[in-house]
PAMI-649600 format. One record per atom (N, C-alpha, C): residue number from 0; residue in one letter; atom name; x, y, z. Coordinates in steps of 0.05 Angstrom, whole numbers, plus 5000, padded with zeros to 4 digits. Layout:
! PAMI-649600
[NUM, "a", "CA", [X, Y, Z]]
...
! end
This chain:
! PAMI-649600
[0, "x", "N", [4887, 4677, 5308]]
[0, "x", "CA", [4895, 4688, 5283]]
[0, "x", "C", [4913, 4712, 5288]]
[1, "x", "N", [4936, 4714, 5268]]
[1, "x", "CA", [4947, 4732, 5276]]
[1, "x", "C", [4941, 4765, 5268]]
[2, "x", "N", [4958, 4782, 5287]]
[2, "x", "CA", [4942, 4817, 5266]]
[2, "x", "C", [4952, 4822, 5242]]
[3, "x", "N", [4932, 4828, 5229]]
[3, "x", "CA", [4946, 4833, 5197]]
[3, "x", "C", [4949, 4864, 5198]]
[4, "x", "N", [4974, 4873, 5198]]
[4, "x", "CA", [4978, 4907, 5202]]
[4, "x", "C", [4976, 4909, 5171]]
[5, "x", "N", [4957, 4936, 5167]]
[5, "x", "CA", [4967, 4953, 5138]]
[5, "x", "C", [4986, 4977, 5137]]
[6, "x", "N", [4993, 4989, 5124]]
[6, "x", "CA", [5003, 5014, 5116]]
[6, "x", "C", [4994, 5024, 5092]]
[7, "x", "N", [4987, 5048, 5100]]
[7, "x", "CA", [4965, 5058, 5073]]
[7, "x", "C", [4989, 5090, 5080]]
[8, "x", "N", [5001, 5084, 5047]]
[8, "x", "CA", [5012, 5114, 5040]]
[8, "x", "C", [5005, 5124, 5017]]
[9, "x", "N", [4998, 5149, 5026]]
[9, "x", "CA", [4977, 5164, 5018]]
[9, "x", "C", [4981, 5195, 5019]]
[10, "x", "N", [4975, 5214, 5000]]
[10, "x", "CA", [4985, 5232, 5015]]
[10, "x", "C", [4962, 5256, 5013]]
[11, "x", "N", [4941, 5245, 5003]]
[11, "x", "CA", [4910, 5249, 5018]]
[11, "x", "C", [4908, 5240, 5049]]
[12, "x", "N", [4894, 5256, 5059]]
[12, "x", "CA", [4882, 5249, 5088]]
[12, "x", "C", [4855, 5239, 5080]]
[13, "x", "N", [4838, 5249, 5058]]
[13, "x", "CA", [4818, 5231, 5061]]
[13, "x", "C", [4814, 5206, 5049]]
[14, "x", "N", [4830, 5192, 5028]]
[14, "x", "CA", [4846, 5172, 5020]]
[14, "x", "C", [4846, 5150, 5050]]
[15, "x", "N", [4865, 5167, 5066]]
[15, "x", "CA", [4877, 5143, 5090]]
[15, "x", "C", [4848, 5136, 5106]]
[16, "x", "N", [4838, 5167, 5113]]
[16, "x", "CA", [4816, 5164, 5129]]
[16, "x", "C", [4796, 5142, 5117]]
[17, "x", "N", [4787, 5145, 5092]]
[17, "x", "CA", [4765, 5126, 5078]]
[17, "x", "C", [4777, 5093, 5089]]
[18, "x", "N", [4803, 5089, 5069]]
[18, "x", "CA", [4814, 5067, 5074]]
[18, "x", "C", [4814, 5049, 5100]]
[19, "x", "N", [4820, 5063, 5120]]
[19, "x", "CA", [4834, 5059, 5150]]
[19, "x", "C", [4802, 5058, 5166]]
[20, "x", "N", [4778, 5068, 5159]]
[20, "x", "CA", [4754, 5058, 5170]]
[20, "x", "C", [4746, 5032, 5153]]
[21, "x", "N", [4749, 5034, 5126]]
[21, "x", "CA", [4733, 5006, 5120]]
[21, "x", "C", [4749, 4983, 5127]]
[22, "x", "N", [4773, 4977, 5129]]
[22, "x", "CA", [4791, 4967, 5137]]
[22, "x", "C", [4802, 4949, 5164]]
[23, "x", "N", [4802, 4980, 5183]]
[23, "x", "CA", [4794, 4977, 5215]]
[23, "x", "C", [4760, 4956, 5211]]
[24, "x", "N", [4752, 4965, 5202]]
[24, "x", "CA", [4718, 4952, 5213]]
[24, "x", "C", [4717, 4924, 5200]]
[25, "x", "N", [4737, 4908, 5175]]
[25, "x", "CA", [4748, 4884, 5173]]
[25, "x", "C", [4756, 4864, 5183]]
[26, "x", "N", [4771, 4888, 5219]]
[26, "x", "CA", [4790, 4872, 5232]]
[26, "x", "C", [4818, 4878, 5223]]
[27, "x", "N", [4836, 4901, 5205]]
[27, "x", "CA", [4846, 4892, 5215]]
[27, "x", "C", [4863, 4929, 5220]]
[28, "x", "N", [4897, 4915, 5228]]
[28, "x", "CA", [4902, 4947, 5244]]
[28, "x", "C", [4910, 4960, 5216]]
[29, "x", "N", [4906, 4988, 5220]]
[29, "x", "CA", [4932, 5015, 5201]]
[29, "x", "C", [4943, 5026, 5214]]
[30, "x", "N", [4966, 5031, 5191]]
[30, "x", "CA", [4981, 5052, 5204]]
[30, "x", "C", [4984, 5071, 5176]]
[31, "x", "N", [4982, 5083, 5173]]
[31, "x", "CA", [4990, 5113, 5151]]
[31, "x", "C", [5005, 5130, 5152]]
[32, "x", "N", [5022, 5136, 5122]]
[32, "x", "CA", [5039, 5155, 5122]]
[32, "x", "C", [5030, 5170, 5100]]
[33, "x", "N", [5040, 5200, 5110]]
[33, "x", "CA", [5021, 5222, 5083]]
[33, "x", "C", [5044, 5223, 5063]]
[34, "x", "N", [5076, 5205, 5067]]
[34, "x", "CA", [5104, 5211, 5043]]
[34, "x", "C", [5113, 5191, 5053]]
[35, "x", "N", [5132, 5182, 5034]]
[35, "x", "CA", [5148, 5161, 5042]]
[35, "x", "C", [5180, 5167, 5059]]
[36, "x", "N", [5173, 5195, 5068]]
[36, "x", "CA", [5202, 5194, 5097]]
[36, "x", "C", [5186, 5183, 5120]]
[37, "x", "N", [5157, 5190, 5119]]
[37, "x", "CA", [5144, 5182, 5144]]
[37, "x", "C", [5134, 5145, 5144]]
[38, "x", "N", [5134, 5137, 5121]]
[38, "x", "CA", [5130, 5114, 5124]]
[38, "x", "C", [5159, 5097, 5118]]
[39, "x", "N", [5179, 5111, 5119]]
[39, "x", "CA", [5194, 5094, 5117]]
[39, "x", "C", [5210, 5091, 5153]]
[40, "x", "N", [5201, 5114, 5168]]
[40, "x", "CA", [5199, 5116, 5195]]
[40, "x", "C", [5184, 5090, 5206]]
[41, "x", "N", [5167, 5089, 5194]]
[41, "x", "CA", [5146, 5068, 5199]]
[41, "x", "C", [5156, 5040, 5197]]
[42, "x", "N", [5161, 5038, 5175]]
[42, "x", "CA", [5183, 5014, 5166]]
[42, "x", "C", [5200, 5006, 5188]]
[43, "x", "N", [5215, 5022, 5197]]
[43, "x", "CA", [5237, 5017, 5204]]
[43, "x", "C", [5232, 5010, 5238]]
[44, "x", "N", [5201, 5021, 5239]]
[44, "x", "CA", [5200, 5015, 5274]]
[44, "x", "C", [5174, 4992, 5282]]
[45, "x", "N", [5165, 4984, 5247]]
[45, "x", "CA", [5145, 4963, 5253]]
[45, "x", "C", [5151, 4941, 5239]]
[46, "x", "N", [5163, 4919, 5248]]
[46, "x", "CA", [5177, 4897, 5239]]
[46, "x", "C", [5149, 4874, 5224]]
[47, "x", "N", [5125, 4883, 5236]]
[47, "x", "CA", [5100, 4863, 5226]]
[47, "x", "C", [5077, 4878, 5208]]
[48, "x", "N", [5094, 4890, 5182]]
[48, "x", "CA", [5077, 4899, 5178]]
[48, "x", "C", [5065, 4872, 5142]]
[49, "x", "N", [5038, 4870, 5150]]
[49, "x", "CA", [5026, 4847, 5128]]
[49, "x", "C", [5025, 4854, 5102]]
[50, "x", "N", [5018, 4880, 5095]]
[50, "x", "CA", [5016, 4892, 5066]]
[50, "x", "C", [5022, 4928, 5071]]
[51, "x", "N", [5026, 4933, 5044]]
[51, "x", "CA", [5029, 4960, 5039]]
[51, "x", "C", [5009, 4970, 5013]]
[52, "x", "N", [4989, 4990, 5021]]
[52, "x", "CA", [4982, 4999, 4992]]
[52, "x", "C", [4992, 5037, 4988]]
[53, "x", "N", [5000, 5039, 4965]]
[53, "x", "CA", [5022, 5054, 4961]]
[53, "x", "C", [4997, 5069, 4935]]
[54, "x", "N", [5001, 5093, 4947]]
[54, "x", "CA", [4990, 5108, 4927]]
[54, "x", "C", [5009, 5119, 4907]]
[55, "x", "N", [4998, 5119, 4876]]
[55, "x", "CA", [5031, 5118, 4861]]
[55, "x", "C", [5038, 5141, 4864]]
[56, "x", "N", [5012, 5165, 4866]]
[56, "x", "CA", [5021, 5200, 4844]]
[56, "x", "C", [5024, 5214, 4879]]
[57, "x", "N", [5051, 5216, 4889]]
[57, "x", "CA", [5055, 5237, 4916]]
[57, "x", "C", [5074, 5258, 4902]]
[58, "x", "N", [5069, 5275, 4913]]
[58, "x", "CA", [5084, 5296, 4904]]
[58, "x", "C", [5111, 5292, 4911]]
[59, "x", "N", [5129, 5277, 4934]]
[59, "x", "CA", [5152, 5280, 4938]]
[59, "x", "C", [5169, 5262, 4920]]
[60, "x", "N", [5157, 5243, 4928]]
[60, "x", "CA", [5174, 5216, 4914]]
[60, "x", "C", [5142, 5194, 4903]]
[61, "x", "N", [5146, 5185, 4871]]
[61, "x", "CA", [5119, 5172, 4872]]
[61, "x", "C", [5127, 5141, 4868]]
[62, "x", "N", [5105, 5136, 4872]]
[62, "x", "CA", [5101, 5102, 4873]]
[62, "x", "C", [5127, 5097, 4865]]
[63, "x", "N", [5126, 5106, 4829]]
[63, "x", "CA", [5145, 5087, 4819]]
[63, "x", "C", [5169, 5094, 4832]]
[64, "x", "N", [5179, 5111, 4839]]
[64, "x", "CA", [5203, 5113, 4852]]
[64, "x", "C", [5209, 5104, 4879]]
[65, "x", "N", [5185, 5102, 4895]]
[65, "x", "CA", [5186, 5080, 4922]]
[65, "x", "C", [5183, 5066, 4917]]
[66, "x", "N", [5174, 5042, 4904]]
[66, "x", "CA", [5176, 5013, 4898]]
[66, "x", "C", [5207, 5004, 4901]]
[67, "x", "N", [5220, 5009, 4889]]
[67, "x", "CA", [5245, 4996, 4890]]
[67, "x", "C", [5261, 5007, 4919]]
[68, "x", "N", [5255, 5025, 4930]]
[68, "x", "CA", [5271, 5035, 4968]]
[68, "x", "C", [5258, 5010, 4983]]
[69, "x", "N", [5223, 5008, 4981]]
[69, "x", "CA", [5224, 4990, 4992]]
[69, "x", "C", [5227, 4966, 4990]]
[70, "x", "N", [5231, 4958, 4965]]
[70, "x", "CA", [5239, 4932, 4955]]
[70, "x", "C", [5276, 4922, 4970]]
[71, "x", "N", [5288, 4950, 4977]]
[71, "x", "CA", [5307, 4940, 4982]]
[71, "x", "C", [5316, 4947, 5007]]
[72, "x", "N", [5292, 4956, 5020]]
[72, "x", "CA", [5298, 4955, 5053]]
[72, "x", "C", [5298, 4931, 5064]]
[73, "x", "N", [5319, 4939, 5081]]
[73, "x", "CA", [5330, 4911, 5099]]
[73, "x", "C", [5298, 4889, 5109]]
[74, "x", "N", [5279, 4901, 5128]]
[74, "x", "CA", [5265, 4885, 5134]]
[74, "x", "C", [5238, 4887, 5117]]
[75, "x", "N", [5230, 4915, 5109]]
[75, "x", "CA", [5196, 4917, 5087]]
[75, "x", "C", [5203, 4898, 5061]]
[76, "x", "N", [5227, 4890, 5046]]
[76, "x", "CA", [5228, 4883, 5023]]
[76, "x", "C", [5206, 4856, 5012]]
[77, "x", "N", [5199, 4850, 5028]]
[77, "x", "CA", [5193, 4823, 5028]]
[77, "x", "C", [5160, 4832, 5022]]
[78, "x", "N", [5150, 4856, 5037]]
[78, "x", "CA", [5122, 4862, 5046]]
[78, "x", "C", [5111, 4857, 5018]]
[79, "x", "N", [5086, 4849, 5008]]
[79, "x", "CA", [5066, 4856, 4990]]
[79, "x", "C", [5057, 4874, 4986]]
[80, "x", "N", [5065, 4891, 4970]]
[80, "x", "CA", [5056, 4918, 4959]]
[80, "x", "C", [5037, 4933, 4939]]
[81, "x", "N", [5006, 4937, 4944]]
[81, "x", "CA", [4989, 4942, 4930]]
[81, "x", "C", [4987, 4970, 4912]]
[82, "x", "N", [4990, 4972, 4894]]
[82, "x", "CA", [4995, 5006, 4880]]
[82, "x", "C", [4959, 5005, 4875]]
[83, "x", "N", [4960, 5033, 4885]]
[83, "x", "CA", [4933, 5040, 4896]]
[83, "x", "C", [4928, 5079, 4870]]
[84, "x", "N", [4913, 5062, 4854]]
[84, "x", "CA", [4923, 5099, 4832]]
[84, "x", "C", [4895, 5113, 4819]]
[85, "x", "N", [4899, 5134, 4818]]
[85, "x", "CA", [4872, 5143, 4801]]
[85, "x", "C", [4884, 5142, 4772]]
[86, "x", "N", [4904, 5127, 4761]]
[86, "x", "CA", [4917, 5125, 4738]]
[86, "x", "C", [4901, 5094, 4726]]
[87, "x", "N", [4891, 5093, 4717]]
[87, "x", "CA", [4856, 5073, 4701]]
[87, "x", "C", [4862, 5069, 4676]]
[88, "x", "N", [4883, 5081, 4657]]
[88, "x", "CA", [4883, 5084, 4634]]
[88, "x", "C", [4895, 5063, 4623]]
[89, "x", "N", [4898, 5055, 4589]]
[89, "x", "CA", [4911, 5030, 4581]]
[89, "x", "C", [4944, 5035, 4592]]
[90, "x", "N", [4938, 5006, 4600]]
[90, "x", "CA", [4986, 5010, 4608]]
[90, "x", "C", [4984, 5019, 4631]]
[91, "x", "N", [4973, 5021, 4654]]
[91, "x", "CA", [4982, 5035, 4682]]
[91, "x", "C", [4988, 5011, 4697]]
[92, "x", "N", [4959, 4986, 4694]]
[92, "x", "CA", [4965, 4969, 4720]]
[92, "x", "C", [4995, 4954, 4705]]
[93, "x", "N", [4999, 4953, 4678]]
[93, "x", "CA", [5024, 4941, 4674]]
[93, "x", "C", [5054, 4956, 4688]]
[94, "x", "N", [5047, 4984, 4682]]
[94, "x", "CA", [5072, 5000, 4689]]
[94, "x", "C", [5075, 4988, 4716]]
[95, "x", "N", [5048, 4993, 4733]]
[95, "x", "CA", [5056, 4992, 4766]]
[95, "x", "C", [5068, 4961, 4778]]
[96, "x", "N", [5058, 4947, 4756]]
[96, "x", "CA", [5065, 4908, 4770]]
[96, "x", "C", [5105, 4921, 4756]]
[97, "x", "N", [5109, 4927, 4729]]
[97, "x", "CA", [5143, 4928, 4727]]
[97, "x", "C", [5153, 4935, 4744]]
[98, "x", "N", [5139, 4969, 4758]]
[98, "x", "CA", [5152, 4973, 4775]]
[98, "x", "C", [5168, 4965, 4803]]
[99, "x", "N", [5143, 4942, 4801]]
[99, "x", "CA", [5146, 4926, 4822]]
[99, "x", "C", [5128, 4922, 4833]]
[100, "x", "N", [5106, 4930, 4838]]
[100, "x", "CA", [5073, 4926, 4862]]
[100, "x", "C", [5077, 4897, 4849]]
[101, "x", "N", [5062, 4877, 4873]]
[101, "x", "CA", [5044, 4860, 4870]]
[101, "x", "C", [5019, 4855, 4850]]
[102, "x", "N", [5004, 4882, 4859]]
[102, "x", "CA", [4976, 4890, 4856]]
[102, "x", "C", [4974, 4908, 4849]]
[103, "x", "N", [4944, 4918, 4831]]
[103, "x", "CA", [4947, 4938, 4829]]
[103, "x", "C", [4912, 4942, 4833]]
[104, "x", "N", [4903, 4965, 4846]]
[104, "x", "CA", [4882, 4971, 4846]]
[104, "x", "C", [4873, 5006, 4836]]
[105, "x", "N", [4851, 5012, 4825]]
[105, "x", "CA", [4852, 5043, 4819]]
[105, "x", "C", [4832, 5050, 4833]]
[106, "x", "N", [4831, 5078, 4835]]
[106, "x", "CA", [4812, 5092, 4854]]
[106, "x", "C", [4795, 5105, 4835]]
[107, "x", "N", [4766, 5103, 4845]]
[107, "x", "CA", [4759, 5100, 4874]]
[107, "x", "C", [4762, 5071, 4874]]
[108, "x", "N", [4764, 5069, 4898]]
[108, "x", "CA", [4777, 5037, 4906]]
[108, "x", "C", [4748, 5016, 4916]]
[109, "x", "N", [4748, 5000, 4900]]
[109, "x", "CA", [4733, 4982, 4895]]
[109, "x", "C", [4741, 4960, 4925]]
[110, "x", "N", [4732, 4960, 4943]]
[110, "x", "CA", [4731, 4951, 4973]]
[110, "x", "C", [4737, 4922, 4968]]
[111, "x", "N", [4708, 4912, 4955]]
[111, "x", "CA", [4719, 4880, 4949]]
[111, "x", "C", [4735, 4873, 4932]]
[112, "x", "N", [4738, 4887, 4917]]
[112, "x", "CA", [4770, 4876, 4903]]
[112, "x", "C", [4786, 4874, 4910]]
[113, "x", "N", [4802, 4900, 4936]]
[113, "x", "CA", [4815, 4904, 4957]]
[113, "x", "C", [4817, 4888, 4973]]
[114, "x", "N", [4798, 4882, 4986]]
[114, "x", "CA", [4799, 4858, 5002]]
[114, "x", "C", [4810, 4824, 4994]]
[115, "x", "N", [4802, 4819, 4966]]
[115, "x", "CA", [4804, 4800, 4954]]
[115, "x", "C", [4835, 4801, 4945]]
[116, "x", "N", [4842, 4817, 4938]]
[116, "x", "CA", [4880, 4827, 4933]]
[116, "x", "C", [4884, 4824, 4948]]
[117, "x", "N", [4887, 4837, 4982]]
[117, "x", "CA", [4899, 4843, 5000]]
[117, "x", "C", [4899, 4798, 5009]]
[118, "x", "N", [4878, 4794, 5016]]
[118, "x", "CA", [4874, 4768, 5027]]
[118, "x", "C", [4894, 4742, 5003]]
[119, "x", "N", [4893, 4749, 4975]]
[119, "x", "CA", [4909, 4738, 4960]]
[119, "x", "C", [4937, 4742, 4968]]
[120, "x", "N", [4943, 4764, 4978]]
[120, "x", "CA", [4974, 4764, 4980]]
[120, "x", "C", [4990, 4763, 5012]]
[121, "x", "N", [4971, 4764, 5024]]
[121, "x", "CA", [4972, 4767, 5057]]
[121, "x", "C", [4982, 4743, 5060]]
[122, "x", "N", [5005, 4731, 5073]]
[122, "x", "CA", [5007, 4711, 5082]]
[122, "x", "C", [4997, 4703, 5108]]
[123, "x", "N", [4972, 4672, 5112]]
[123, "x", "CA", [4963, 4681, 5141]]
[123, "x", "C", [4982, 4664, 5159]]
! end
């Protein structure tokens, strides 16, 4: 089977941390960025990466405004992109699928749902 890499951006540390143990102990690898200059570093030097869950609200640049960079980077565009939000309210998971996610999950993050998203969109 092959490795299914994540990227969890996030710009909580305890966000990545939570995520990146339940995750790791799944099977499978992370990698995390706390903004999207550092994950787009990431991008650019990890050609296998399986999914992305994208926290919407960062202070630099948010979800909705990274959805479409990576939608149109040369090699991430393609990735499955989970919008990961403490935004729960009527109209968010819609906003986040226009914007472009895949998926959408809210926090606190419901593990098996996660898993059940992630495995729905993962190509194996």
């Amino acid at each position: 089977m092959p490795e299914k890499k994540i990227l969890i951006i996030d710009d909580d540390h305890r966000n990545v941390f939570a995520l990146s143990a339940v995750l790791k102990a799944k099977g499978y690898t992370c990698l995390s960025a706390l903004g999207m200059k550092e994950a787009f570093i990431l991008l650019n030097k990890e050609k296998d990466i399986s999914i992305i869950l994208l926290d919407m609200m960062m202070p630099d640049l948010d979800g909705y405004q990274s959805i479409p960079l990576i939608r149109n980077h040369e090699t991430a565009g393609h990735v499955p992109i989970i919008a990961v939000t403490a935004q729960a309210m009527k109209g968010d998971r819609e906003r986040c699928l226009e914007a472009g996610a895949d998926e959408y999950i809210s926090k606190p993050v419901n593990i098996d749902e996660l898993l059940k998203a992630m495995e729905g969109l993962i190509k194996s």
